[in-house]
Backbone bond lengths (Angstrom), bond angles and torsions (degrees), N, CA, C in turn:
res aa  C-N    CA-C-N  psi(-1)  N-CA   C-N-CA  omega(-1)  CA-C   N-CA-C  phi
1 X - - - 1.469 - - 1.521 108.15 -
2 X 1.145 107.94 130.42 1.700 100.34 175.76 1.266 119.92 -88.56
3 X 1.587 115.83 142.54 1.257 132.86 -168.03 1.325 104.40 -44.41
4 X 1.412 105.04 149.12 1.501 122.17 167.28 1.535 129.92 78.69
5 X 1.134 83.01 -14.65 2.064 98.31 167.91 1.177 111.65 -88.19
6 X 1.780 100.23 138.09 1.624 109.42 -172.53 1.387 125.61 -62.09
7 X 1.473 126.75 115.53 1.442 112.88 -176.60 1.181 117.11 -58.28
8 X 1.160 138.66 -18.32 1.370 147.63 -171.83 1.364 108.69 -52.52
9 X 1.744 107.29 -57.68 1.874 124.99 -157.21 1.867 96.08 -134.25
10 X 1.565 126.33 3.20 1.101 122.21 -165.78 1.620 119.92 47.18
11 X 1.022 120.08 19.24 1.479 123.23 -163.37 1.369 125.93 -110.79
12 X 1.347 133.97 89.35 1.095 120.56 169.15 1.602 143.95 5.34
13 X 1.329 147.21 120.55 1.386 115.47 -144.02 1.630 85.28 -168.14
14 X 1.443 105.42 166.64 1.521 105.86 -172.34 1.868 107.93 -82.10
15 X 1.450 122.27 -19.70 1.674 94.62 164.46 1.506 111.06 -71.58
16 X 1.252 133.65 -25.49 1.274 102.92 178.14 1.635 118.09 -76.47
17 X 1.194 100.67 9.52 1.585 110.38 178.38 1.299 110.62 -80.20
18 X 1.838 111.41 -43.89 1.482 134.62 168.52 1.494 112.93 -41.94
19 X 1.473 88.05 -63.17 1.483 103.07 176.18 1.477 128.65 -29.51
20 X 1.451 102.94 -63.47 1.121 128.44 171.95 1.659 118.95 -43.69
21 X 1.451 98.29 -65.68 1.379 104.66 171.05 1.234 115.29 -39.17
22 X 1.181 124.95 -63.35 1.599 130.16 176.22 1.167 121.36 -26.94
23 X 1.465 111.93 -61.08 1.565 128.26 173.29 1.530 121.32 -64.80
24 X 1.268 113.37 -19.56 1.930 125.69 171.12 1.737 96.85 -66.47
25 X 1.398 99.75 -49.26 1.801 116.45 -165.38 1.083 105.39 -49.50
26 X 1.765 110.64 -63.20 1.783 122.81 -176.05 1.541 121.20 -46.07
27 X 2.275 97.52 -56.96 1.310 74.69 169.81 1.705 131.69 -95.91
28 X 1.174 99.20 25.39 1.881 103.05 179.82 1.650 110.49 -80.26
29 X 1.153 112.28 9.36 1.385 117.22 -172.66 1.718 119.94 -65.49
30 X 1.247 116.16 118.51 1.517 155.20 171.79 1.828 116.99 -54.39
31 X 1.005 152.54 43.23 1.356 145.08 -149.33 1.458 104.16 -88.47
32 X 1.455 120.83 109.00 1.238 130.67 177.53 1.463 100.16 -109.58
33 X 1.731 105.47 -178.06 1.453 110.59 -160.94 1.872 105.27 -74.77
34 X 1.374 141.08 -21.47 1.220 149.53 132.82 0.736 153.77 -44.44
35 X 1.333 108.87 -47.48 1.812 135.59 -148.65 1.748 94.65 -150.12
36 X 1.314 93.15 154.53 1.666 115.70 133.85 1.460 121.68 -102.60
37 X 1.143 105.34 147.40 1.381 114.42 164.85 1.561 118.11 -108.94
38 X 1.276 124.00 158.83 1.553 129.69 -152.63 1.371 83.69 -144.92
39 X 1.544 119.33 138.31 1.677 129.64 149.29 0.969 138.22 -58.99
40 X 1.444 130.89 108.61 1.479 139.09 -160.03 1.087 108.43 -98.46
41 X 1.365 127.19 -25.81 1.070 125.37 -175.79 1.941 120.53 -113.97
42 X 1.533 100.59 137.99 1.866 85.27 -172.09 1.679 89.49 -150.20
43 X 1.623 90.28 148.37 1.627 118.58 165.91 1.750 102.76 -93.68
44 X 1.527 91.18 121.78 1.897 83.01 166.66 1.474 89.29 -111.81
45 X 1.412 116.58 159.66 1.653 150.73 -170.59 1.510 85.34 -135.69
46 X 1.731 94.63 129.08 1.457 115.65 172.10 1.424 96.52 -106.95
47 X 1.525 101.61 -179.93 1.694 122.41 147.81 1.406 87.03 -87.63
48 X 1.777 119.02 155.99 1.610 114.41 170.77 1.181 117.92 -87.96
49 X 1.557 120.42 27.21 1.672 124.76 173.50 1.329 100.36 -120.74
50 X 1.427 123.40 -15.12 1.497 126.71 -178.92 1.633 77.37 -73.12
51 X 1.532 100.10 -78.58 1.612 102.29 -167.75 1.227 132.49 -23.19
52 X 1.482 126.42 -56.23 1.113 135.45 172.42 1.446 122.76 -55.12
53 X 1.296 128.59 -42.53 1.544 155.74 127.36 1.300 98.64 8.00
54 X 1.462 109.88 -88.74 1.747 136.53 -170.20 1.187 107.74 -65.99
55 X 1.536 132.92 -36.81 1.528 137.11 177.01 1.964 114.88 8.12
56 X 1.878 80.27 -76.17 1.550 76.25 -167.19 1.568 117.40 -96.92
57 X 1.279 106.19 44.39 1.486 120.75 -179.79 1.548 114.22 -126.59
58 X 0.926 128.57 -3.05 1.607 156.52 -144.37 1.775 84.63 -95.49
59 X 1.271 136.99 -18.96 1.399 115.06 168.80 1.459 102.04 -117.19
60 X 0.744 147.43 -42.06 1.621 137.40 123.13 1.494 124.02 25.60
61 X 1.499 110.74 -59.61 1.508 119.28 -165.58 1.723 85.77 -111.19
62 X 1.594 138.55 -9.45 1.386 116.47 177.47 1.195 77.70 -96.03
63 X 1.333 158.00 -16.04 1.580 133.57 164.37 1.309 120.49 -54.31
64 X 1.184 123.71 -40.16 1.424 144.30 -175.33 1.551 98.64 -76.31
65 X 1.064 107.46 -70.23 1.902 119.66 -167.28 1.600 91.55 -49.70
66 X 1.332 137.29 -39.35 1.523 120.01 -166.69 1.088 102.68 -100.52
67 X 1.799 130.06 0.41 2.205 117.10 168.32 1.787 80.39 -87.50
68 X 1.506 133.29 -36.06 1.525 123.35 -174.10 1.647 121.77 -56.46
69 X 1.295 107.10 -40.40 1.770 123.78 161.26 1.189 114.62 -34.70
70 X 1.796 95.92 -78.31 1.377 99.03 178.35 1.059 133.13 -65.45
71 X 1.496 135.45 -36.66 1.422 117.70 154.84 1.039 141.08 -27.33
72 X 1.772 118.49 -58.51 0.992 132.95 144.23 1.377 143.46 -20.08
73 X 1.386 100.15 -57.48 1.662 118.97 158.69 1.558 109.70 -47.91
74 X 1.593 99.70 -52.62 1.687 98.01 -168.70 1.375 115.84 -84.25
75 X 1.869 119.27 0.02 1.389 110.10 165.93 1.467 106.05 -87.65
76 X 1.068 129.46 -27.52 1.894 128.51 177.82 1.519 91.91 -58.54
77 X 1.107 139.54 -48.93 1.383 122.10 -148.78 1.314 99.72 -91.36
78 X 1.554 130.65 -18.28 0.837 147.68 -159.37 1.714 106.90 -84.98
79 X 1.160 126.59 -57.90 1.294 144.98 -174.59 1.602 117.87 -96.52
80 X 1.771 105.93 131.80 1.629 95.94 -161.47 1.434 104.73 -71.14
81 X 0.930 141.46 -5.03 1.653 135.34 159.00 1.423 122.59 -99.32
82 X 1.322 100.86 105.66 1.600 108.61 -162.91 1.679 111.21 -77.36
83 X 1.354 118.36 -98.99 1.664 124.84 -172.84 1.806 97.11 -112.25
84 X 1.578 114.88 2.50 1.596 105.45 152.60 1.432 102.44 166.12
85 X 1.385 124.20 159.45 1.090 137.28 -121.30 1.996 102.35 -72.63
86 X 1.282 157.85 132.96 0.998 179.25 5.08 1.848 97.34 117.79
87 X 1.214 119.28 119.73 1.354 94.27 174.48 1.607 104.13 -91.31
88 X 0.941 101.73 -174.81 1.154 111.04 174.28 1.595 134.43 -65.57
89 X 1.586 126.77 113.85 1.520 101.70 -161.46 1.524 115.43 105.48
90 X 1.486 103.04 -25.54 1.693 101.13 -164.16 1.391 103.43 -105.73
91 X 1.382 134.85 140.34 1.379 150.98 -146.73 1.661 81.50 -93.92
92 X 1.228 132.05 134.78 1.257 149.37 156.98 1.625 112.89 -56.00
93 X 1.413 124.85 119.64 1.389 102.10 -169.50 1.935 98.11 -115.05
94 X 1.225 119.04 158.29 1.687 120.52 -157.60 1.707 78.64 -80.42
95 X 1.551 79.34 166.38 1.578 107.53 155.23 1.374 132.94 -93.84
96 X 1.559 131.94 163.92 1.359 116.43 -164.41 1.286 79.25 -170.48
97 X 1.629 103.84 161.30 1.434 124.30 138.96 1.596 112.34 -124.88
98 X 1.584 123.79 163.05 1.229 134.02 -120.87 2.145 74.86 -116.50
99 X 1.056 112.13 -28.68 1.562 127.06 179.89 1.216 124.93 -69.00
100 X 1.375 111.99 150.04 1.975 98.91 -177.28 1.614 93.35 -78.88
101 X 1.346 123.51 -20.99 1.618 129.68 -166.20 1.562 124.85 -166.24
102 X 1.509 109.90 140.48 1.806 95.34 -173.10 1.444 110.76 -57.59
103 X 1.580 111.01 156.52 1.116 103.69 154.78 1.612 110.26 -144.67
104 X 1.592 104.14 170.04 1.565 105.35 -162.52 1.651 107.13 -136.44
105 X 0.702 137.65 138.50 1.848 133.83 149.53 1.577 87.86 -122.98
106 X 1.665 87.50 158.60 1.146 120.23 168.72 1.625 118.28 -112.79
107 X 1.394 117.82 165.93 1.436 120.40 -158.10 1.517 107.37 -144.50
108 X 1.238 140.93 137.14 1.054 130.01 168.90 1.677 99.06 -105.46
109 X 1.557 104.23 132.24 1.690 111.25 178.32 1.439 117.50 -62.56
110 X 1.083 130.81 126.73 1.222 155.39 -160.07 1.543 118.77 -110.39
111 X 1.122 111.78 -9.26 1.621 130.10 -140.44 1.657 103.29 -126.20
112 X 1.368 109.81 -34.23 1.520 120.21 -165.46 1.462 128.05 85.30
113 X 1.514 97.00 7.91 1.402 103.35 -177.55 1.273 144.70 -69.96
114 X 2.036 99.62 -32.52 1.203 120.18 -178.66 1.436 102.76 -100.81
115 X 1.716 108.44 136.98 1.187 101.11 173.58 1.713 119.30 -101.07
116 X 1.224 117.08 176.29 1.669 122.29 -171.50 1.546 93.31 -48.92
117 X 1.138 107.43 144.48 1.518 116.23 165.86 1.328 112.26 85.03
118 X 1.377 132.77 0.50 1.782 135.57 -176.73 1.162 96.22 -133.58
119 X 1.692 107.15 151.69 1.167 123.61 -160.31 2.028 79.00 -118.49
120 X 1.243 127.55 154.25 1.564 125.85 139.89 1.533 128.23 -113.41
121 X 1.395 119.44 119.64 0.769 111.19 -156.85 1.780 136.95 -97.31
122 X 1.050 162.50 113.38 1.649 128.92 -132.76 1.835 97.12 -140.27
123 X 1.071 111.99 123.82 1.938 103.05 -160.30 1.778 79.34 -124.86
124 X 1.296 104.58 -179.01 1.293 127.01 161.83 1.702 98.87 -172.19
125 X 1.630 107.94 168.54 1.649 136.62 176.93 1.180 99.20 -51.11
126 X 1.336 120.94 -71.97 1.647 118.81 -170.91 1.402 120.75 -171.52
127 X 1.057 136.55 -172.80 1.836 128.51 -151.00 1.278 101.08 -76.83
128 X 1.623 129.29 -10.02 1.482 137.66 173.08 1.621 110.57 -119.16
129 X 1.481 104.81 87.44 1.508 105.57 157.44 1.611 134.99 -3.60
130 X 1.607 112.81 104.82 1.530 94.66 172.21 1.393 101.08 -93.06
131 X 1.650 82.66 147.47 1.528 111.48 -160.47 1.904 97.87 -63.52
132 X 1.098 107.20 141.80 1.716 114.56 173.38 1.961 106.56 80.05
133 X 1.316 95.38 3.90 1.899 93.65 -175.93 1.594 92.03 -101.25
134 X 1.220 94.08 153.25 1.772 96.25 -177.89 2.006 85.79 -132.82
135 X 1.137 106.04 129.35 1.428 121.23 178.94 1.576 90.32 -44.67
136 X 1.591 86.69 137.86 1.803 110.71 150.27 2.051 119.37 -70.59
137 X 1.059 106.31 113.59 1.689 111.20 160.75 1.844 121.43 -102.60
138 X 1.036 111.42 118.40 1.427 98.90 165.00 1.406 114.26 -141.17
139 X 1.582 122.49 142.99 0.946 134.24 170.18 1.429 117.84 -86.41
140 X 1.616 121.20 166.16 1.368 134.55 -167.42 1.432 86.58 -91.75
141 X 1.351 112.59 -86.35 1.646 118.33 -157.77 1.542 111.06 -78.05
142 X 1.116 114.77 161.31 1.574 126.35 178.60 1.427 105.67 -70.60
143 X 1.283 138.96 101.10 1.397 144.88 -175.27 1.686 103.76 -97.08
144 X 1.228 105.28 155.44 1.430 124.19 165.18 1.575 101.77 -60.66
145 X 1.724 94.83 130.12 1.816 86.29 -177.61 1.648 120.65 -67.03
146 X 1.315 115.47 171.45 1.332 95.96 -147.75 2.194 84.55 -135.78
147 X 1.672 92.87 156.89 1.686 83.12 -174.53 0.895 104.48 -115.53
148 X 1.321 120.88 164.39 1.659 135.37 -100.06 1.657 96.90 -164.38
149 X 1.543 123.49 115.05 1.424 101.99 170.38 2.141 80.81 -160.87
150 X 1.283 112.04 161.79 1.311 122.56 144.09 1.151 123.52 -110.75
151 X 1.704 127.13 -35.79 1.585 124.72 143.29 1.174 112.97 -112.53
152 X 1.473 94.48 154.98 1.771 104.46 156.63 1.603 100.09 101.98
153 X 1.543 114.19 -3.85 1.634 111.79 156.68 1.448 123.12 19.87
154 X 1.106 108.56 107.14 1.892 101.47 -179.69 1.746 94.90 -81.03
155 X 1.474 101.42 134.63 1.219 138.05 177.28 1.707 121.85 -105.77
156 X 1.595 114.29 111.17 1.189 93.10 170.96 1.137 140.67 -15.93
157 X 1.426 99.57 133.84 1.907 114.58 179.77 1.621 91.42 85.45
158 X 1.212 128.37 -65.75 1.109 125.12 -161.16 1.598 137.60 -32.37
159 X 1.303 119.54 140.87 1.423 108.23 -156.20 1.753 91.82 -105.03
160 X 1.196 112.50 173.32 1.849 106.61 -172.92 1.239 86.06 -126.25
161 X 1.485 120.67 148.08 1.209 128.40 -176.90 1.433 112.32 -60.25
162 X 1.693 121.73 -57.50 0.902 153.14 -171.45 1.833 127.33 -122.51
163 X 1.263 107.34 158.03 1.274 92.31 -176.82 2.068 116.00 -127.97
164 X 1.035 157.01 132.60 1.056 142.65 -131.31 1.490 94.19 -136.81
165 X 1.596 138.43 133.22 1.360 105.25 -174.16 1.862 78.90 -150.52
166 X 1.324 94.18 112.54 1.753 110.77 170.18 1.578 125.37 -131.70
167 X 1.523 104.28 170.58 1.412 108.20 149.72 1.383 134.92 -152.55
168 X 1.610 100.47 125.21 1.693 98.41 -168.82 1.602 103.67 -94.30
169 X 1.541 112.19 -124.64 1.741 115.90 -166.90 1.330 97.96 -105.27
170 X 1.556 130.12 -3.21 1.668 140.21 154.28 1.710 115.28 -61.59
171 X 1.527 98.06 -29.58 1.443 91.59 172.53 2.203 97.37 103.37
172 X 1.193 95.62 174.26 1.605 101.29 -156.84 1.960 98.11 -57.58
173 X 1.348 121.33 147.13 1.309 130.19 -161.86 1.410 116.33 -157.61
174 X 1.710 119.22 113.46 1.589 104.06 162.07 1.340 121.92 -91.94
175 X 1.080 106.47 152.59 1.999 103.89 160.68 1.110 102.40 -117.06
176 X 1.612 100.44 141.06 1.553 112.04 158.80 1.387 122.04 -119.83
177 X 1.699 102.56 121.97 1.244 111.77 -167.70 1.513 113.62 -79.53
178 X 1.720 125.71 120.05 1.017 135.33 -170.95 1.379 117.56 -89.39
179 X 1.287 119.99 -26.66 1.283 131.79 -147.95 1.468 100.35 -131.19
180 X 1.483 116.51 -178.70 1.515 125.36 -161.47 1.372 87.78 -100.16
181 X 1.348 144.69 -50.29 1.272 117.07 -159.42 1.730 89.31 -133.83
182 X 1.459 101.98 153.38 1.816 102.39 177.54 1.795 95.09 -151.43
183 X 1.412 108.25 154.35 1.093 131.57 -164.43 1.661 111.82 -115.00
184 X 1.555 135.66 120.43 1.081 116.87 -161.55 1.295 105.10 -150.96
185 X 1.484 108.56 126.98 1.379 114.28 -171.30 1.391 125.38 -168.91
186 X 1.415 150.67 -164.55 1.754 137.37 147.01 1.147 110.76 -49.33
187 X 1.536 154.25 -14.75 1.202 152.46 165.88 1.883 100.49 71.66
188 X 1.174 91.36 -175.74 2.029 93.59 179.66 1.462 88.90 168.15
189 X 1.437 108.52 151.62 1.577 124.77 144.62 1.268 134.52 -2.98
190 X 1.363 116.49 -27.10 1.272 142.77 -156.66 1.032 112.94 -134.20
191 X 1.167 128.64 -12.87 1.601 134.82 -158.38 1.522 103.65 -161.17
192 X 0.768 103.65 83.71 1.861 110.52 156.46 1.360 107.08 -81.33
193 X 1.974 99.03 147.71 1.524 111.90 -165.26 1.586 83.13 -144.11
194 X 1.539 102.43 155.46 1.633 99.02 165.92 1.326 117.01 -98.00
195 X 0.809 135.96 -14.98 2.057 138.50 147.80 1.694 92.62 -95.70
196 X 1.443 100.83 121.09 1.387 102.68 144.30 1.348 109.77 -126.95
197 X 1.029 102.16 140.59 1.499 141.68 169.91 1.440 120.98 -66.45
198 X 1.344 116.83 114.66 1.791 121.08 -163.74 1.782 78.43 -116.22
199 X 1.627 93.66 107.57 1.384 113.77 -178.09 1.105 113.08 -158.44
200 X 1.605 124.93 -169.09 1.623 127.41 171.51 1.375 115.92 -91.02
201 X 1.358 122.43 146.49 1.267 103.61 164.84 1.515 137.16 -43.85
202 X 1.141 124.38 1.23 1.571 121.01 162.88 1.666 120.01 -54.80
203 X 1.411 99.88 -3.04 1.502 88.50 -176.54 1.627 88.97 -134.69
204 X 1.145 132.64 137.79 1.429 170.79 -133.34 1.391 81.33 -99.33
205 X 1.840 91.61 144.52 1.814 93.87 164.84 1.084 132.72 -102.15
206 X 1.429 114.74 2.78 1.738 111.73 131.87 1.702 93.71 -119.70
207 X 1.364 112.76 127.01 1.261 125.80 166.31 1.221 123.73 -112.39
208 X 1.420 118.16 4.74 1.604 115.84 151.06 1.856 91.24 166.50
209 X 1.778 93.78 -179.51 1.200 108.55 -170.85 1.199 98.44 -132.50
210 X 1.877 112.80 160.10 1.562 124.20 -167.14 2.008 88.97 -124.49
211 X 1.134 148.96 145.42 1.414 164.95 152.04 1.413 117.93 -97.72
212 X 0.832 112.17 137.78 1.605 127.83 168.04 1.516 109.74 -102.58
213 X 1.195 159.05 67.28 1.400 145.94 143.50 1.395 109.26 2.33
214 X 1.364 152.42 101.51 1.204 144.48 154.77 1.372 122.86 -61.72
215 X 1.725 128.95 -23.87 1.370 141.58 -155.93 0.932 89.94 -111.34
216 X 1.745 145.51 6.56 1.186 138.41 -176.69 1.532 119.85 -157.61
217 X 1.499 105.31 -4.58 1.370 126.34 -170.51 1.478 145.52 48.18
218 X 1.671 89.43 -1.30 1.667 110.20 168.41 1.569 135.07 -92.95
219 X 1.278 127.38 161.79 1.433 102.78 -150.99 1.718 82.93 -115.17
220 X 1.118 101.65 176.25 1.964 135.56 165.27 1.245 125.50 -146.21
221 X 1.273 121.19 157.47 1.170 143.08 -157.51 1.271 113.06 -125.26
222 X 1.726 142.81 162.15 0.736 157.97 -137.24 1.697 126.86 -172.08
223 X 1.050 149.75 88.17 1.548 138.29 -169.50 1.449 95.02 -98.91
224 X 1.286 111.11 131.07 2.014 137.18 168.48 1.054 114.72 -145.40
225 X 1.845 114.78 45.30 1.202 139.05 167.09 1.398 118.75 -84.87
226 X 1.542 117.86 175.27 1.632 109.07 164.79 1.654 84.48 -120.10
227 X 0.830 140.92 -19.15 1.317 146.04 -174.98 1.553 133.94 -110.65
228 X 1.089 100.15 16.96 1.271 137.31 149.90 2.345 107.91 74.81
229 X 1.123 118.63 173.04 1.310 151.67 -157.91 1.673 109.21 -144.88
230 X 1.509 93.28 111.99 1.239 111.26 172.10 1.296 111.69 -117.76
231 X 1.610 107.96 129.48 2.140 114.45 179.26 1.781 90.68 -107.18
232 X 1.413 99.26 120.65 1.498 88.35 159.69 1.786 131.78 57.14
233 X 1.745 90.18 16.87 1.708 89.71 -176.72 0.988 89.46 121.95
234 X 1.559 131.51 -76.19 1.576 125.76 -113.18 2.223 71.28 -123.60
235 X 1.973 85.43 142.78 1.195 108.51 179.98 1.550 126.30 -79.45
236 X 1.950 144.63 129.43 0.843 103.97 -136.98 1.778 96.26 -106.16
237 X 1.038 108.65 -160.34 1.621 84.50 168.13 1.576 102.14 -108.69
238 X 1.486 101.14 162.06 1.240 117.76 -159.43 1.824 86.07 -79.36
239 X 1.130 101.33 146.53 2.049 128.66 -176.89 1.381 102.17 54.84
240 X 1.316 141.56 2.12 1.275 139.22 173.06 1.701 119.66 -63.74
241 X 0.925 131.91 67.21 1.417 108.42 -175.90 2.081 121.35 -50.05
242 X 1.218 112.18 160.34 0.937 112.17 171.11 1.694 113.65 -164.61
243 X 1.408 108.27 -167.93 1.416 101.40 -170.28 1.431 112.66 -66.16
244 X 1.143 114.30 -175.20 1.638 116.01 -171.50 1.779 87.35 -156.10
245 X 1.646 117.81 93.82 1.560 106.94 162.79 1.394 120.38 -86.46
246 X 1.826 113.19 171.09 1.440 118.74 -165.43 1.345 84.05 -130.22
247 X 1.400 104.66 118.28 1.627 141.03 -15.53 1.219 119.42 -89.70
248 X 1.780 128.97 162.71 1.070 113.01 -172.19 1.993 89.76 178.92
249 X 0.949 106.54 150.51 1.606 124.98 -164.83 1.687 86.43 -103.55
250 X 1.507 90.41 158.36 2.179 100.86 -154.05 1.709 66.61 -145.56
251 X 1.399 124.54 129.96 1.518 141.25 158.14 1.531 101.62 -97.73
252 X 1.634 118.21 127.19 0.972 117.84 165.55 1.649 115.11 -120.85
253 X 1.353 106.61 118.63 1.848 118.52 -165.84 0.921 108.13 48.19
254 X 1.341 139.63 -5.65 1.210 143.13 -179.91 1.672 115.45 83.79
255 X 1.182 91.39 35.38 1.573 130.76 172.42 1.233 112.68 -74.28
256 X 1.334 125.11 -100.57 1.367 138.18 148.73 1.495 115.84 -112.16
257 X 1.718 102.55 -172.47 1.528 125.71 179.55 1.318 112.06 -119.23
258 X 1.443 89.56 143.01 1.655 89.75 167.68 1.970 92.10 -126.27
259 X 1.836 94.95 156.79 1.346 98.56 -161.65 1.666 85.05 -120.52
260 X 1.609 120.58 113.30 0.886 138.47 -174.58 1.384 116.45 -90.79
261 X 1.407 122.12 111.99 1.720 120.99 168.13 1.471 122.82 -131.04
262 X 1.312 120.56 119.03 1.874 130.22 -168.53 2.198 82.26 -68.90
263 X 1.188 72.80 150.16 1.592 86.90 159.21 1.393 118.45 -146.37
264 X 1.544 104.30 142.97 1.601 102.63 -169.11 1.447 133.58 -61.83
């Protein structure tokens, strides 16, 4: 049975919509030198039979979804262990959102992406982008990973140089690398990457680069992190390029992995 559907009627329904929201909120979290910041703002993605379904309930469940926020909001601030454990020594910093109030639209998928029964979810800080934050996405159900490019679009027939196989707070994800060189990181306003990474700021928004050699057909790597790039264990040095073998695990801040494979 897939998660989050009511055992009662099996049916998709607006608390697991709540639900959901909640869990976009937790992990959309912002850590500045004071505060956290929390996402006030969110895109939901229907199936268009969920959508149509929910239509005239859609202010209904943002009535609900914004007393669910705030509760929420007011149990983190409330309790000395907020969204994870406090180390030791370290001043607890409050929670916030950047908004006078949540807000929500809803979307019916257009795309084919979402399937019956999952909501997708897309939040950000507030109606002005913070600079270096790359929106939180999360899905309900466990989906087939899905590929991933800002350039270099795989095109029928087309073969991908490489293949990229991770998972950040989007949930499990391949990339296929189209192009000779790609840039990969939290991305920002300022910084476009062709994998971005829906993560914490521990990892840089360009945190390194992948190469293709064409005159030799082998690839290299690159770390332009502050938080460093791991090949295979061993850490790389920061602006050093070096080899890049197929296959071989890429540590990022020690964040996550991406599981890197050239294909012929």
């Amino acid at each position: 049975m897939a998660k989050g559907k009511d055992p009662a009627d099996g049916k998709f329904n607006g608390r697991t919509v709540i639900d959901q929201l909640i869990r976009n909120m937790e992990l959309g979290q912002f850590e500045m030198a004071y505060s956290t910041l929390l996402p006030c703002i969110f895109s939901l993605y229907l199936h268009p039979e969920d959508y149509a379904r929910l239509s005239g309930v859609f202010d209904l469940i943002k009535e609900d979804a914004k007393r669910a926020l705030s509760a929420r909001l007011d149990q983190l601030n409330a309790k000395p262990l907020g969204l994870g454990v406090i180390r030791a020594g370290k001043e607890r910093k409050p929670y916030k959102i950047a908004c006078k109030d949540w807000a929500f639209e809803f979307f019916p998928d257009s795309e084919g992406v979402v399937p019956l029964g999952d909501v997708e979810i897309h939040s950000e800080l507030n109606e002005v982008p913070q600079p270096g934050y790359h929106g939180t996405k999360t899905t309900l159900l466990d989906r087939a990973p899905a590929v991933g490019s800002v350039t270099g679009t795989r095109r029928s027939g087309e073969r991908p140089l490489a293949e990229i196989r991770y998972e950040d707070d989007s949930g499990p994800q391949v990339f296929h690398m189209m192009q000779d060189e790609i840039s990969i990181g939290r991305g920002g306003d300022d910084v476009l990457v062709n994998l971005a990474l829906y993560t914490n700021d521990e990892v840089s928004r360009e945190h390194l680069r992948v190469r293709r050699d064409p005159a030799r057909g082998g690839f290299l790597i690159v770390d332009s992190s502050m938080n460093g790039t791991w090949l295979n264990g061993k850490r790389l040095t920061r602006g050093q390029e070096e080899k890049l073998p197929s296959p071989a695990t890429i540590g990022i801040a020690e964040v996550l992995t991406l599981h890197f494979e050239a294909k012929p």
